[in-house]
C-alpha positions, 0 to 999 in steps of 0.5 A: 159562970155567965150566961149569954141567950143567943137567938139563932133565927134558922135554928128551927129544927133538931138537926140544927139545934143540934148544930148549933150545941155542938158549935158552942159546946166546942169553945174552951169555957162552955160548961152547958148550952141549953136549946128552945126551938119554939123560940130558935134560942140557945142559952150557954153558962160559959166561964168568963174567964175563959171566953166570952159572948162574942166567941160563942156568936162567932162559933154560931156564925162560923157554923153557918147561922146568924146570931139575931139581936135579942128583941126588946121587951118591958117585961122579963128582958125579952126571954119570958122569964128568967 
């Protein structure tokens, strides 16, 4: 099992999250997708032999949000902790 972060800029409500979860909850492969608001993040453990990253940005876009590049940090790879 991967896991890919996702930040999802428009992601700034419930209504959306909830959008956004069942969009990636919706390809073959994804066994859990876990939503931040606070940081318009949504975390997926997906199976890689199934599917990859770059389908779940492209369920994200299909659904009508842009999927941002992860900021860069020194610390913590830009997520605050693991």
């Amino acid at each position: 099992m991967q896991t890919a972060t996702l930040m999802i800029p428009a992601m700034t409500s419930e209504p959306i999250a909830i959008q956004v979860a069942k969009a990636l909850e919706a390809v073959e492969g994804v066994g859990r997708v876990h939503i931040t608001l606070a940081h318009t993040l949504a975390r997926v453990g997906y199976d890689d032999l199934i599917t990859t990253s770059g389908k779940l940005r492209s369920a994200v876009t299909a659904a009508g949000f842009i999927v941002a590049d992860a900021p860069k940090s020194a610390c913590c790879g830009g997520w605050g902790g693991a």
